[in-house]
N, C-alpha and C positions, 0 to 999 in steps of 0.2 A: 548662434550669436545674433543679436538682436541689432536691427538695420539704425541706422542714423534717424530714416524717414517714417520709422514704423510706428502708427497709432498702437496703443493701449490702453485695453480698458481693465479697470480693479472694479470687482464688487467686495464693499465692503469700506465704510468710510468711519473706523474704527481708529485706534491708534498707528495697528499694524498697516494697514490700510494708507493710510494718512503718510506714514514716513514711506514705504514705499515707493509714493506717489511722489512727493517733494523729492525724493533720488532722482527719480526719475525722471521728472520735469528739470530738476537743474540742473541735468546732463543732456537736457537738450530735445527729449522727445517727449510727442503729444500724446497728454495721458487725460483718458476720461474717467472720473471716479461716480459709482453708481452703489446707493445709500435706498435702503427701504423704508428710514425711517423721516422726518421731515428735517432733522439736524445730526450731524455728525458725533461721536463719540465715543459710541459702542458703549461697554459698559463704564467708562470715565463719565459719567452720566450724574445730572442735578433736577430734584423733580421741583418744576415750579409750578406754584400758585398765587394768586393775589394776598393771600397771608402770610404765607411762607415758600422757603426753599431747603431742601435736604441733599444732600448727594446720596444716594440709595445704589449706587455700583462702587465698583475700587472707590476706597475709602481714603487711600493716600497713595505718592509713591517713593521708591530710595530708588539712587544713584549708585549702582556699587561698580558698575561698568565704567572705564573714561570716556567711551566714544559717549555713552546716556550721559552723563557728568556734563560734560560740553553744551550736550541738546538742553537737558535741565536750567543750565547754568542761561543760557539763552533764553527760556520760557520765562527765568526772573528777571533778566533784564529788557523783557518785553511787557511785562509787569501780567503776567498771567498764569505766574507760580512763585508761592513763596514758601520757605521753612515752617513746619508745623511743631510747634514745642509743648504736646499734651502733656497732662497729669496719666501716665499709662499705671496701669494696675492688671495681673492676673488672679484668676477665682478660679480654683482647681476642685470645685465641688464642697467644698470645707471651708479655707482660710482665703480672705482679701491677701495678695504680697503687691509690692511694688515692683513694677518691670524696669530694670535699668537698660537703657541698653546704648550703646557709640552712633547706632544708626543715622543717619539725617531722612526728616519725612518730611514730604513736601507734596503739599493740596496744590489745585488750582482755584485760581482769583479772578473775581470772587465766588466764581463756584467753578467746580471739577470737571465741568465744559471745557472752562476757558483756553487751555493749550491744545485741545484738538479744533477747535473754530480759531484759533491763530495759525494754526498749520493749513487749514482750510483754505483762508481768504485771497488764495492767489491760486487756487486748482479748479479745473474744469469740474464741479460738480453738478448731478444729477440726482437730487434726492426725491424721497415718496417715489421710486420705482424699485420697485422689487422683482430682480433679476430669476425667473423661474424654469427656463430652459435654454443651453447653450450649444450649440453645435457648429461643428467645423465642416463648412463649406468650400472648397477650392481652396484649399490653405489659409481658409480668414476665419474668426470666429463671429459668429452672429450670436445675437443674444434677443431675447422675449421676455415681456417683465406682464405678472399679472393686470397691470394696469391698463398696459396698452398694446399689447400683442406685440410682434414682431418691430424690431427696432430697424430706422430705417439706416441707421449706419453700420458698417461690419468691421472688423479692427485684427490686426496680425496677430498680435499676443492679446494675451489675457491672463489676471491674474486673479486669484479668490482669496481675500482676506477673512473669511467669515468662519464661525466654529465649523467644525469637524463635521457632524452631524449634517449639518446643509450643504459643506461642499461634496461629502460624500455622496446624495443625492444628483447632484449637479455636473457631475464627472462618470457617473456610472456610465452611460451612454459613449460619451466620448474620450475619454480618458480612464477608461478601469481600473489600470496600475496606481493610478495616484488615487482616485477615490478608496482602493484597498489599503490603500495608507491610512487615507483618512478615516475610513471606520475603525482603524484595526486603537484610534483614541477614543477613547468614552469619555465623554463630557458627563459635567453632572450639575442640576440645578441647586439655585440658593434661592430662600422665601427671604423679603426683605419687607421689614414694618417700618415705616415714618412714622412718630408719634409726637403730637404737637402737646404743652403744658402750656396751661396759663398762671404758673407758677414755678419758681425757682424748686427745683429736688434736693439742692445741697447734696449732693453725690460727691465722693472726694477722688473722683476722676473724670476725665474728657473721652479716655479712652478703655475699654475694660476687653481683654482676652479670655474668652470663658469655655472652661473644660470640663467633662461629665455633664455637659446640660444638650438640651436641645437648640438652645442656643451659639453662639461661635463667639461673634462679635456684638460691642456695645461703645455706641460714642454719643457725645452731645456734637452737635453739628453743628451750633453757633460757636463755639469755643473754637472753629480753626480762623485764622486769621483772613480780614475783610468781610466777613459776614455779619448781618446786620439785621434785627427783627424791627426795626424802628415802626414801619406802616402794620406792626401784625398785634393782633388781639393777644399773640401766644407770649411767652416768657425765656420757654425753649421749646427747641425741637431737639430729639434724641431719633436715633438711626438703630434697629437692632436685625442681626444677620440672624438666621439656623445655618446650621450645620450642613453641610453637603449631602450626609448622609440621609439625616432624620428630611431634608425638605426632597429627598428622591423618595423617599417611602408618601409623604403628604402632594407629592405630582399634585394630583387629583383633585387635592381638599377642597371645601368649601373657602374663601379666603379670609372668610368673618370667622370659622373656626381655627384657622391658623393664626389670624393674628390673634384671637383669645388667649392662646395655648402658651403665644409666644410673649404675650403681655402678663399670665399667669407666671412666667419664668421671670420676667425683668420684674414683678414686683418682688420677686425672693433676692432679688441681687439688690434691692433698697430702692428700686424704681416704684413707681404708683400708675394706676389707670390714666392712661391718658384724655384730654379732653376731646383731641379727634386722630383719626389713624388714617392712614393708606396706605395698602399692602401693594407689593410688587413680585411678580415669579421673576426671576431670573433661567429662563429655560438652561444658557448652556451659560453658567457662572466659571467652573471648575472644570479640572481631569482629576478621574482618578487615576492614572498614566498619562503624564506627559511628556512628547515626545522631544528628545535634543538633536532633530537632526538641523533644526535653526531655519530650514524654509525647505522646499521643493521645486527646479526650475528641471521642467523637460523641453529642452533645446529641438527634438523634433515637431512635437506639437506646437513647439509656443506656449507653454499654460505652466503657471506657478500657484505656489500656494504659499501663504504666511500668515503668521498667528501666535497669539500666545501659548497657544496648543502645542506649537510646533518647537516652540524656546523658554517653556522653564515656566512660563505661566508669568503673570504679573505684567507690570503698564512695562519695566525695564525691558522682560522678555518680547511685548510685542513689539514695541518698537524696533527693537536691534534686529527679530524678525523680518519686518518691514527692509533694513538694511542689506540684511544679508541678500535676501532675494535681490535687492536693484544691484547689489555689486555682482551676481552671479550673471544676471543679464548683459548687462556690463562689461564685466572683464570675465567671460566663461575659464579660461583660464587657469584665475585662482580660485 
């Protein structure tokens, strides 16, 4: 069980990450969150430029939990999520259909940052360090980040928010039994295109589901609600995903040849060349097995794990991840 007094440190300042941390801090202990990248997110992520902005990771998210329901329902009344009501459509290699579905989908405002830098601004973060080795001293975990070698604080617990693949890495040393957990997930990468127009496409969807292509997903990114091109030369930007599959076989590619291949796809679905592009990998987007055991807490170490990896996948699963972990801390118990 985890002491009243006891620092904690999370790597990984993702969603999972994020709600973990806010558990944990509003129940009273000091928790330090360490982020390798310069802003929080994870893949809830908005790529910006002086001309534009796209969200180029998780694309939306649903509610279908009540404890997420609640958090959701809070993110709109902080005003940094609201309802997404596209034109959806599926392309099953042959015929445009319409996708109907009860769902409720819901962005962040004005871009898909925004409810992980709201969960952010009241936690001890530590970002651009990247945590690369951690080991357990006298019962305390210390940690060393590329940046700056050995860190000069040490901390009782520790948790790892981060894909599978790195925590796996990060635990073989000191924790085996959960890094075998962790590998025993395969993560798998998505290639992700921004493409900016300086004209309207008349496309008769916002959002498009696409099967038999190399392609996955297809949206216009100005069409979700509070987005705005007004300072931009462009007209729209559109976001288009591969396939988990086809973007593990192109690892490697050149990225000027994948987005050709993948802009060769979107001009057959009634898309056109874009005026300018930027590609993005998503190293560990996906599982191709993901795990339900909902988190990892080993009470003799101290050291957790949580993740969408670990709950079903998607922004719902990480968070409630994040959850599960602080209640096991918590109340070991239940």
């Amino acid at each position: 069980m985890i002491k009243q007094q006891s620092k904690i440190a999370i790597i990984g300042a993702g969603i999972a990450g994020l709600s973990c941390a806010t558990a944990l801090q509003n129940a009273g202990l000091e928790v330090t969150l360490f982020e390798k990248s310069r802003c929080v997110s994870g893949r809830m992520s908005t790529r910006i430029t002086d001309q534009w902005q796209c969200d180029h990771g998780a694309q939306y998210f649903t509610a279908s939990d009540a404890k997420f329901a609640v958090e959701v329902q809070r993110w709109h009344e902080a005003g940094v999520a609201k309802l997404w009501q596209p034109r959806l459509q599926m392309f099953d290699g042959i015929k445009f259909t319409d996708k109907t579905s009860l769902k409720y989908r819901y962005v962040g405002v004005p871009r898909q940052t925004s409810p992980a830098k709201f969960l952010a601004q009241n936690l001890n973060l530590i970002s651009s360090t990247t945590i690369n080795q951690i080991a357990l001293v006298n019962n305390q975990w210390q940690l060393s980040s590329k940046e700056y070698g050995q860190l000069n604080h040490v901390f009782d617990a520790l948790i790892l928010a981060i894909p599978s693949p790195q925590a796996k890495v990060l635990l073989e040393s000191s924790a085996p039994k959960l890094a075998k957990i962790a590998a025993s997930v395969v993560m798998q990468g998505c290639w992700s295109l921004m493409c900016c127009f300086n004209n309207n496409l008349e496309l008769p969807f916002d959002g498009l589901f696409v099967q038999n292509s190399l392609l996955s997903w297809v949206a216009r990114d100005d069409a979700k609600p509070s987005r705005n091109l007004y300072n931009s030369a462009y007209t729209e930007v559109w976001i288009l995903h591969a396939n988990c599959e086809w973007s593990e076989i192109h690892i490697d590619e050149n990225a000027d040849i994948v987005a050709e291949k993948m802009i060769t796809e979107f001009i057959k679905l009634g898309g056109s060349t874009p005026q300018d592009y930027t590609t993005h990998l998503w190293r560990y987007a996906d599982c191709a097995n993901y795990s339900t055991l909902g988190s990892i807490w080993d009470d003799t170490l101290q050291v957790g794990l949580c993740g969408d990896w670990l709950n079903g996948g998607k922004v719902q699963g990480a968070w409630l991840s994040g959850q599960i972990l602080a209640e096991q801390l918590l109340n070991p118990a239940t």
